[in-house]
N, CA and C of each residue as an Amber inpcrd file, in Angstrom:
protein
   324
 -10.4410000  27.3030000   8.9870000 -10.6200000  26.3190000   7.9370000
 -10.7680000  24.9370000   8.5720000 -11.7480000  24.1470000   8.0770000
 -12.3440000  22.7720000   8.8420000 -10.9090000  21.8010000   8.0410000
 -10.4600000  20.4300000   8.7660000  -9.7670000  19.7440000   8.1320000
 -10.6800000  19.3410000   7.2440000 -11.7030000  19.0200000   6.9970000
 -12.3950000  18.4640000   5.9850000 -12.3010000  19.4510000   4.6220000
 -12.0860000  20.4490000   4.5780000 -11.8560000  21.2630000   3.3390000
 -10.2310000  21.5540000   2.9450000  -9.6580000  20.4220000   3.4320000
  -8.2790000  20.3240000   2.8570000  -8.1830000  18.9060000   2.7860000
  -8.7930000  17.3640000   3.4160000  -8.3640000  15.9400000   3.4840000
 -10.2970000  15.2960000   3.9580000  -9.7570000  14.6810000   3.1560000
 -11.2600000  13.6640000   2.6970000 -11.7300000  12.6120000   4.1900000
 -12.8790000  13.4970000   4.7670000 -13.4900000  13.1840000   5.3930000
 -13.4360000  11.1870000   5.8780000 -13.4680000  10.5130000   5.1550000
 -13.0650000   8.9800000   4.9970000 -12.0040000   8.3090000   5.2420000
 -10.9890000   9.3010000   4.6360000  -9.3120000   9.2840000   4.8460000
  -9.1890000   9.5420000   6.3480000  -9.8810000  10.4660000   6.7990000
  -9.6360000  10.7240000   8.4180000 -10.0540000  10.1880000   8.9140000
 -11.5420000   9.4410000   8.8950000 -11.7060000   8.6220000   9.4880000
 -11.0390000   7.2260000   9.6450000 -10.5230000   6.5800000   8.5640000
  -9.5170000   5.5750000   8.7630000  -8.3640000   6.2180000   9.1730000
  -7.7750000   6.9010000   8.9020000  -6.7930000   6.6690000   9.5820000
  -6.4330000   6.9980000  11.4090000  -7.5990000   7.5530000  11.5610000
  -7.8600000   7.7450000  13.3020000  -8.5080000   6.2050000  13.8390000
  -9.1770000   5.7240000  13.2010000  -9.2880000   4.1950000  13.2060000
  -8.2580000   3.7050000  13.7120000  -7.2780000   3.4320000  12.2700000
  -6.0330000   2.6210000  12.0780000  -4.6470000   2.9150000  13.6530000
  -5.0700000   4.2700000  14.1780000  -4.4610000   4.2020000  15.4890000
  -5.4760000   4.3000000  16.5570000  -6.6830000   3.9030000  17.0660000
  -7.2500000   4.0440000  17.7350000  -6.6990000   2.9630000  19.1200000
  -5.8420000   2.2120000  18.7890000  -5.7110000   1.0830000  19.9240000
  -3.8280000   1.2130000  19.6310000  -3.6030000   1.2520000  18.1820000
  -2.2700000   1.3260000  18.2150000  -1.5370000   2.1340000  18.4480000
  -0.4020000   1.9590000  18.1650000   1.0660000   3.1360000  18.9630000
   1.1560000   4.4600000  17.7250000   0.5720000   5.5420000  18.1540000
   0.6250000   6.1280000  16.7290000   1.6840000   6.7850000  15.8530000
   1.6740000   6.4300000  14.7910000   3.2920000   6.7370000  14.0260000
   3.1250000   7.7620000  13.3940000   3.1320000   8.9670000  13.6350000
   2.9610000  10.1820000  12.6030000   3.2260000   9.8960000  10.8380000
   4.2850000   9.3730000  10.6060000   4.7410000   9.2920000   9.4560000
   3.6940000   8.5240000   8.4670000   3.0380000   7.6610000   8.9990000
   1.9830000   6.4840000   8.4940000   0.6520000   7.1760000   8.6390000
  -0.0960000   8.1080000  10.0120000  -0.9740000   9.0000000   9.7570000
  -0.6470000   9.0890000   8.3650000  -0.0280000  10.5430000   8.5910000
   0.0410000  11.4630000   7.4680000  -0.0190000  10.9560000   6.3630000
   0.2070000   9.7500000   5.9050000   0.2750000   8.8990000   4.5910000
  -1.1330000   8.3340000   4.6010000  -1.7900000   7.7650000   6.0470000
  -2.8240000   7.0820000   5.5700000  -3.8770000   8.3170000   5.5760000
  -4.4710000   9.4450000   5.8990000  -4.6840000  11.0180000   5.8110000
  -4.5820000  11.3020000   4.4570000  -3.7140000  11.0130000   3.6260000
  -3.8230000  11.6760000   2.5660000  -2.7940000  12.9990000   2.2930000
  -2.3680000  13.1660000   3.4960000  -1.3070000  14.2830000   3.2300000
   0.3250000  13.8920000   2.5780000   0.7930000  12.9080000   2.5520000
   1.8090000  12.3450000   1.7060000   1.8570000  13.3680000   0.3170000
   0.7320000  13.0420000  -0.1420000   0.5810000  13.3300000  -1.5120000
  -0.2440000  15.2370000  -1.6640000  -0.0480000  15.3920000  -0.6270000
  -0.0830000  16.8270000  -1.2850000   0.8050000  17.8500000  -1.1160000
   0.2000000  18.4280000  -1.7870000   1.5850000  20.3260000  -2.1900000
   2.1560000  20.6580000  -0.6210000   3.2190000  21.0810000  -0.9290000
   3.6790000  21.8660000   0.6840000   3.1240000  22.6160000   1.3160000
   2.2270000  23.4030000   0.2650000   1.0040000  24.8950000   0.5890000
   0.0660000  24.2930000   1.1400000  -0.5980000  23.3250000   0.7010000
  -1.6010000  22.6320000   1.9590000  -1.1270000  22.0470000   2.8160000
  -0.2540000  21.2570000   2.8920000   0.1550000  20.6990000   4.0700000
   0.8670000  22.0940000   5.7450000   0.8830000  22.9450000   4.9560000
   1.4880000  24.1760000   5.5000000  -0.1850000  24.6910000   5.8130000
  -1.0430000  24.4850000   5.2250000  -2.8770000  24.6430000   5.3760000
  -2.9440000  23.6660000   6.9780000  -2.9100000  22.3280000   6.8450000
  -2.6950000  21.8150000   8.0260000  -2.3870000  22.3940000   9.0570000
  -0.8150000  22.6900000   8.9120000  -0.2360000  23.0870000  10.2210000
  -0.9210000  24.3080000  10.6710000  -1.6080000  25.3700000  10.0930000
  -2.0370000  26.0640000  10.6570000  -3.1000000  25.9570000  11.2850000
  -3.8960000  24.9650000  10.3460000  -5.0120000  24.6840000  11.6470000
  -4.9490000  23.8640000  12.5990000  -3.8880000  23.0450000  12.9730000
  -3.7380000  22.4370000  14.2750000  -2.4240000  23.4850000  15.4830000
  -2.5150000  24.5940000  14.9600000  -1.7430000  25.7600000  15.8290000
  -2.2390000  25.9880000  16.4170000  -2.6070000  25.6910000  17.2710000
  -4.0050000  26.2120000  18.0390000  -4.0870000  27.8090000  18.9260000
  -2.4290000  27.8140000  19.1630000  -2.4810000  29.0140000  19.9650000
  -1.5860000  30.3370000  18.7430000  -1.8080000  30.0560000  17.3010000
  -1.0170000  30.6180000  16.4340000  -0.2770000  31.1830000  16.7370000
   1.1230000  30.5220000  17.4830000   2.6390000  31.1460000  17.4280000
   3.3240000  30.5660000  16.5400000   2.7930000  29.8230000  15.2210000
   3.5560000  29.7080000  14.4360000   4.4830000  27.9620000  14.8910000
   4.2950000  27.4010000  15.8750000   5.2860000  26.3540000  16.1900000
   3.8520000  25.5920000  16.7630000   4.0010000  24.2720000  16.4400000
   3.1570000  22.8440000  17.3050000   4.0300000  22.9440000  18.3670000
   3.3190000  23.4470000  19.6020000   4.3290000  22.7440000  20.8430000
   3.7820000  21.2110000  21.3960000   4.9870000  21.0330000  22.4980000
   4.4390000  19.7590000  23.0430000   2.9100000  19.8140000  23.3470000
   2.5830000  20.8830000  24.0030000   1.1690000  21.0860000  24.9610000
   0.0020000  20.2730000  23.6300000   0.3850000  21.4790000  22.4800000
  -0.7090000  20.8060000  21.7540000  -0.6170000  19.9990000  20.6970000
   0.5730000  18.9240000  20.7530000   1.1280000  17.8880000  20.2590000
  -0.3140000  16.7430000  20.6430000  -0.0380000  16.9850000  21.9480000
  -0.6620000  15.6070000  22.8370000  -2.6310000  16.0030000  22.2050000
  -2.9060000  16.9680000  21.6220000  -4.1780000  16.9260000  20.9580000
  -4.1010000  16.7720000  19.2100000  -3.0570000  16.2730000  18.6670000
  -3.0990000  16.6510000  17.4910000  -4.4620000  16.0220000  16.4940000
  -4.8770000  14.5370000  17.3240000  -5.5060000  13.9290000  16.2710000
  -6.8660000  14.5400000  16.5750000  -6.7460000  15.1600000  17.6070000
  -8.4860000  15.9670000  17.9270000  -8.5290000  17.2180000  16.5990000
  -7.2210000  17.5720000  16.4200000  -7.0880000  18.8150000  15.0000000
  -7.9940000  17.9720000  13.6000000  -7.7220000  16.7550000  13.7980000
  -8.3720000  16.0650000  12.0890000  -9.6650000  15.6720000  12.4440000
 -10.1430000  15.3420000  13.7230000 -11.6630000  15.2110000  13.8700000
 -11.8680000  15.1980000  15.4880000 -12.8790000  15.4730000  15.9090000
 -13.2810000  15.5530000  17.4570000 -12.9600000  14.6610000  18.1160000
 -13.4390000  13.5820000  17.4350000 -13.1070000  11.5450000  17.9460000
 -11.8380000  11.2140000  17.9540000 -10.8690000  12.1970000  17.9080000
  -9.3690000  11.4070000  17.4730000  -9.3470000  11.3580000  19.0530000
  -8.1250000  10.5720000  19.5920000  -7.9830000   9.9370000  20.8890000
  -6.6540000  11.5260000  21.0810000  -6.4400000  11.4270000  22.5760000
  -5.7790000  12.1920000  23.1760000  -4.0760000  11.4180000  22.5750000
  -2.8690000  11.7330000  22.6060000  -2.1160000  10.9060000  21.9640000
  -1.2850000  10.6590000  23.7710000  -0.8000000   9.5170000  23.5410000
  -0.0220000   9.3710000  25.3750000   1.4710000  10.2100000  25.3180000
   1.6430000  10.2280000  26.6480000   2.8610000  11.1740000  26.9390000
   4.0220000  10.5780000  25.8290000   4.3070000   9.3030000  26.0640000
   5.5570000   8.8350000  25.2580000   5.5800000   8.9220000  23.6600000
   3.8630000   8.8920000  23.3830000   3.7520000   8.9650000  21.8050000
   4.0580000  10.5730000  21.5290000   3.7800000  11.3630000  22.4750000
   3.8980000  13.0490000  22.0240000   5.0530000  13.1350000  21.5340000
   6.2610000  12.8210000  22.6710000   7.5020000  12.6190000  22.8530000
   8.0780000  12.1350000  21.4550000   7.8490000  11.0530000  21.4750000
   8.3250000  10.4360000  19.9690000   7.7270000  10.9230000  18.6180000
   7.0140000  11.6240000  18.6330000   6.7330000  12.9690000  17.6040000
   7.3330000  13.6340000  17.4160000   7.5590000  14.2530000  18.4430000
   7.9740000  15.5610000  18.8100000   9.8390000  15.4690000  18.4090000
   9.9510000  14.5810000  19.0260000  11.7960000  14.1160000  18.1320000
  11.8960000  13.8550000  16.4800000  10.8950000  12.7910000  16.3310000
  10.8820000  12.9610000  14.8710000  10.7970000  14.2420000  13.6950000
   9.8180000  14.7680000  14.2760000   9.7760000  16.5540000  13.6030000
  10.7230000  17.6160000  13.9240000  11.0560000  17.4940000  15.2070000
  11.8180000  18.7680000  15.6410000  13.7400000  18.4890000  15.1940000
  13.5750000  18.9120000  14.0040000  15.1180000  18.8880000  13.3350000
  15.9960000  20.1620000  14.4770000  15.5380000  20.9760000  14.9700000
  16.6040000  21.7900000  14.9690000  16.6670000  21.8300000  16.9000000
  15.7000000  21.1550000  17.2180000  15.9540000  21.0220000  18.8800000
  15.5250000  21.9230000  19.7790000  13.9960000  22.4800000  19.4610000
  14.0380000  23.9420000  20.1860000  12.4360000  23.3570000  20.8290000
  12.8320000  21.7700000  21.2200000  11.3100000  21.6180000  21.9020000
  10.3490000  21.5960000  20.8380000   9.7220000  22.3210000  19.8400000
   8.6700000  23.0060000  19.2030000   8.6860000  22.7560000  17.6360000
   7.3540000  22.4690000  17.0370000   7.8420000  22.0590000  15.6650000
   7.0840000  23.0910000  14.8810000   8.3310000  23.5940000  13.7050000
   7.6100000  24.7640000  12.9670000   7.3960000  24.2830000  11.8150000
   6.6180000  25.2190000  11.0830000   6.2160000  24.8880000   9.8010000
   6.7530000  24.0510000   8.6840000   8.2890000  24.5610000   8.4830000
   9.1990000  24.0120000   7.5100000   9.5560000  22.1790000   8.1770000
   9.6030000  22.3840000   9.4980000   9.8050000  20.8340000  10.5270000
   8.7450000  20.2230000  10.0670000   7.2990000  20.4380000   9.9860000
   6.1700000  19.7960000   9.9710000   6.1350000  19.2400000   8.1950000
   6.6770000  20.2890000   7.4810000   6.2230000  19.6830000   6.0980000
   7.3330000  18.9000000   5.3460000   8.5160000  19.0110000   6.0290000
   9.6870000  17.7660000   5.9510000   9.1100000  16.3390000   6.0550000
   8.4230000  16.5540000   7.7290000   8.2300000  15.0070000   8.5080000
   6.7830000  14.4860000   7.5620000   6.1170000  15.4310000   6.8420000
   5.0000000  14.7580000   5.9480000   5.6710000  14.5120000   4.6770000
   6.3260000  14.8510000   4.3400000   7.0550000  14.3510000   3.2120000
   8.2320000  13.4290000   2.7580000   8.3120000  13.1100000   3.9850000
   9.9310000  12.0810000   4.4460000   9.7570000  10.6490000   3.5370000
């Protein structure tokens, strides 16, 4: 499934914009994306298509590609920004963010 058949093509483009130079804040993505405001079932649509290796968990590895998941042009994210993701989502400490972690931190 393309991100474009779950979040409005425009929306992604600004908001890969809106961090293209800045420090990127997941929480503000996801809001300026358009995912704030939707059902848990799509946002759970998301996470599966940025799983890349479908075990069910975002690891670090493919943390550091997430914004390439919403369009080709998204920037690589830097080591410290992965990092500070990766704490914000991962409630239970196992390194790795799962499904129920991912649709908390879009809904916070």
């Amino acid at each position: 499934m393309a991100m474009t058949d779950l979040l409005k093509a425009e929306e992604i483009k600004k908001a890969l914009d809106a961090f293209a130079v800045e420090e990127f804040d997941p929480k503000r993505f996801f809001e300026l994306v358009g995912m704030k405001a939707m059902s848990a079932d799509n946002v759970r649509k998301v996470f599966q298509a940025l799983d890349v290796d479908g075990s069910g968990f975002i690891e670090e590895e493919e943390l550091k590609f997430v914004l390439k998941g919403f369009a080709k042009e998204g920037r690589d994210l830097t080591d410290a920004e992965t990092k500070a993701f990766l704490l914000a989502a991962d409630k239970d400490g196992d390194g790795k963010i799962g499904i129920d972690e991912f649709e908390i931190l879009v809904h916070e």
